[in-house]
C-alpha positions in Angstrom: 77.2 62.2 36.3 80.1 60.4 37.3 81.1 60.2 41.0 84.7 62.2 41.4 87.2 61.0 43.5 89.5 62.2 45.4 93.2 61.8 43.9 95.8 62.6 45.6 99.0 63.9 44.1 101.0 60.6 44.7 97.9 58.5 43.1 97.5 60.7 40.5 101.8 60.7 39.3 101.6 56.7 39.6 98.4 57.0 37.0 99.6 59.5 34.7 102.7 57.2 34.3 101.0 54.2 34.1 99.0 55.8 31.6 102.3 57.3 29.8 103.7 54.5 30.0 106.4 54.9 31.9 106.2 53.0 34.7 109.1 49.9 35.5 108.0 46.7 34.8 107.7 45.7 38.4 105.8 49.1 39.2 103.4 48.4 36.2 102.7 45.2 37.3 101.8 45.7 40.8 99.7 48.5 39.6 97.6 46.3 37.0 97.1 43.7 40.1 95.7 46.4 42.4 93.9 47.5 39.4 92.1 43.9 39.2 91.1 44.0 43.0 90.1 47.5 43.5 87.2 49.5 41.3 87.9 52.7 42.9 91.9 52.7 41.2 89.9 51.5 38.4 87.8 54.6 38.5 90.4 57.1 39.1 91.9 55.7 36.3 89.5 56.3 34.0 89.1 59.9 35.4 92.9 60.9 35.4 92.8 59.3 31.4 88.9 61.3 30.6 90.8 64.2 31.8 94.3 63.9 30.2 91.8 63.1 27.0 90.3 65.9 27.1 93.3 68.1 27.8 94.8 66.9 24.8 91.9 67.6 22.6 91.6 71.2 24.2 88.2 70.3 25.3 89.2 71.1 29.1 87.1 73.7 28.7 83.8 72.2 27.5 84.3 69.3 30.1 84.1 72.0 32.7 80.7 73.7 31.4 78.9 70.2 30.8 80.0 69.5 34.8 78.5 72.9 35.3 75.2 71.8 33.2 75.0 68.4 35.0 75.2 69.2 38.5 72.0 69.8 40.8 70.1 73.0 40.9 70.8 74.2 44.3 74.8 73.7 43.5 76.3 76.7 42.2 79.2 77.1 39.7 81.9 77.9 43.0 80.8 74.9 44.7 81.1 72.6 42.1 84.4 73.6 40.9 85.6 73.2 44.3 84.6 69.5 44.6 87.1 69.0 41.9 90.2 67.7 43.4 92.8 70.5 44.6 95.5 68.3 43.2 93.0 67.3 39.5 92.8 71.5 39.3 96.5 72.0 40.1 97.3 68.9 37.6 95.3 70.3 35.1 96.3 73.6 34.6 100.2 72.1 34.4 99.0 70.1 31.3 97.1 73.0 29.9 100.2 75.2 30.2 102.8 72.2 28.6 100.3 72.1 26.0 100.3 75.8 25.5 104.3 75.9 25.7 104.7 73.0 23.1 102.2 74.7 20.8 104.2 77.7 21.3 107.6 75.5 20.2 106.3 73.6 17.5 104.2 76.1 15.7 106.4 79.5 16.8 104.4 83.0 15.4 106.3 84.2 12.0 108.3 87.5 13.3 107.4 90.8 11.4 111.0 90.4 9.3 109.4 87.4 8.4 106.4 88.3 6.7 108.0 90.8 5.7 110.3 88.6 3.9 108.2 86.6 3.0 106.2 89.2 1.2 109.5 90.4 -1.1 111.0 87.3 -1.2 111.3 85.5 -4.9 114.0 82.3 -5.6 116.3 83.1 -8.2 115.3 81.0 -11.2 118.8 79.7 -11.9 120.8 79.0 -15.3 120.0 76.8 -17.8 122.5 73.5 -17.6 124.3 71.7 -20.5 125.2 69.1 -18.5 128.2 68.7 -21.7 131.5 69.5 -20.5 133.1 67.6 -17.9 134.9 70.5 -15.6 130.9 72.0 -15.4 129.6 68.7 -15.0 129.6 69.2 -11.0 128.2 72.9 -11.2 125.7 71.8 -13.8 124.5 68.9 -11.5 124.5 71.7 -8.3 122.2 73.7 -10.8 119.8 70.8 -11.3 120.0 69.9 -7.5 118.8 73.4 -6.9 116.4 74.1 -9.5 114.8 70.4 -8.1 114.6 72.5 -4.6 117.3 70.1 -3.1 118.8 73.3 -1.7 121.1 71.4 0.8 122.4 69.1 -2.7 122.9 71.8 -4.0 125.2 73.7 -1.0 127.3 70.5 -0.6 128.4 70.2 -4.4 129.0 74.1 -4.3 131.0 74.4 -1.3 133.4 71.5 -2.5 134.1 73.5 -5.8 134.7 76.8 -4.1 137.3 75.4 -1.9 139.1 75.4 -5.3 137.9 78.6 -6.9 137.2 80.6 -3.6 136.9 83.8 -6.0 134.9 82.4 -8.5 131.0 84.9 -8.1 128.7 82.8 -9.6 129.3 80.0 -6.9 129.5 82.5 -4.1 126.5 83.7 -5.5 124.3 80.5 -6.2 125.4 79.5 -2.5 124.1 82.5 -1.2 120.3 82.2 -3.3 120.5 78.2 -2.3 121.1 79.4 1.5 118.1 81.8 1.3 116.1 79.5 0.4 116.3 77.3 3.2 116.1 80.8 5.2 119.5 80.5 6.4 120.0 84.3 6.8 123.8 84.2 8.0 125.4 82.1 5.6 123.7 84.2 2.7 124.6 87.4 4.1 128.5 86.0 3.9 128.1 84.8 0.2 125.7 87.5 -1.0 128.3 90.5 0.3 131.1 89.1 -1.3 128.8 89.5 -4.8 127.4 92.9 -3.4 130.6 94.4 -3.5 132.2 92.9 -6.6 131.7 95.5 -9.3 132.8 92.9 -12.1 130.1 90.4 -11.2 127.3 89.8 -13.4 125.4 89.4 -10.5 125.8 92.3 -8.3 122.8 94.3 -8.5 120.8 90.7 -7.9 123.3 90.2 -4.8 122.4 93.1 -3.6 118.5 92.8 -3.5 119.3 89.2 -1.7 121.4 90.6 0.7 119.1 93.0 1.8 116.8 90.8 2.1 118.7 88.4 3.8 119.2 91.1 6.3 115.7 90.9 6.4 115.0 88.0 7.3 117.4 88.1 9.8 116.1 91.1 12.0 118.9 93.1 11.1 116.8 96.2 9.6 120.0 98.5 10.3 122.0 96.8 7.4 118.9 95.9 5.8 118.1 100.0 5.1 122.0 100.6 4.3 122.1 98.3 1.8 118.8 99.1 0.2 119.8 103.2 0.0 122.2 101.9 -2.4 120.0 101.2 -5.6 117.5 102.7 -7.0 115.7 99.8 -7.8 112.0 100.2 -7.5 111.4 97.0 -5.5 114.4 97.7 -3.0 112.7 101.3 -2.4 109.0 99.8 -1.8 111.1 97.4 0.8 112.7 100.2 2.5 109.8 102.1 2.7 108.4 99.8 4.8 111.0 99.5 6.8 111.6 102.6 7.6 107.9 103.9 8.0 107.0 104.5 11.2 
């Protein structure tokens, strides 16, 4: 077993940085040159990095129990915790938690809309290009962009022809599917309602199941259930039974 040392909380900020890195050059320096003179730095440095190691790994724990395995009969579990450094203790438990928090950030739980979602959801297929006449040229190459799953292609060729047809319910409603896809609930619930409510669009009914969803996937299960009591679509009534279950 390795002899622990006693760290204080100065020594053991000037480590960490030096292990981090972030130390000035001058700092660094000095610190390297004590390290060449002094074994113990040189031992507390190899304890503050065993432990950041293992922190990292999430083997904190495992360290701890082969400490407890390691240690002489007579010394019992309380005692040998307690030769640990106050400060290691203290220092440890801050790494655990910025681990915990960054795992927490990076890799956030999916929220019951989106599983739900998730479980309903199903892209739009798209419509077949020609690629032939030259006003549909940009649409057509919007279609391929999305059909390629280059969603945000797709978007930008889109939005620059609505500016001109702002009416026009196939490109509000292609935005909308190409928004959804990249789970952008807000801007789909803008282009999706404009469909939903156009009773000369081809794709209304289809708007309408996307909007709900969108709603959906958004958390907001109040407009979620008031669009989906409008259809009698099989689908949209699974979906608001499970929304409205309790």
């Amino acid at each position: 077993m390795n002899k622990q040392y006693n760290i204080s909380q100065e020594e053991f900020e000037q480590i960490e940085s030096y292990i981090l890195g972030t130390l000035n050059e001058q700092d660094r320096e000095l610190f390297e040159v004590a390290l060449q003179s002094d074994p113990i730095l040189e031992a507390k440095l190899q304890e503050v990095k065993g432990l950041m190691e293992a922190l990292e790994e999430g083997a904190f724990r495992a360290s701890l129990e082969e400490f407890h395995q390691e240690i002489e009969p007579d010394v019992g579990i309380e005692k040998s915790v307690k030769s640990l450094s106050p400060w290691i203790m203290g220092a440890a438990a801050a790494i655990m938690l910025l681990i915990l928090a960054a795992g927490w950030v990076l890799y956030p739980r999916e929220s019951h809309y989106e599983k739900l979602f998730a479980m309903y959801y199903q892209e739009d297929p798209g419509l077949i290009t020609a690629m032939s006449s030259e006003s549909d040229y940009e649409f057509d190459r919007a279609m391929v962009d999305y059909k390629s799953g280059n969603y945000q292609e797709a978007i930008s060729r889109w939005e620059s022809l609505i500016q001109y047809k702002p009416e026009n319910d196939t490109i509000q409603y292609f935005l909308g599917v190409s928004h959804l896809a990249l789970k952008k609930a807000d801007p789909a619930i803008f282009y999706f309602d404009a469909v939903a409510t156009n009773e000369n669009s081809q794709f209304q009914k289809d708007a309408v199941w996307y909007l709900a969803l969108a709603y959906v996937l958004g958390g907001k299960e109040d407009r979620a259930v008031e669009v989906l009591r409008q259809t009698q679509d099989p689908q949209a009534i699974e979906l608001l039974k499970e929304l409205t279950k309790k």
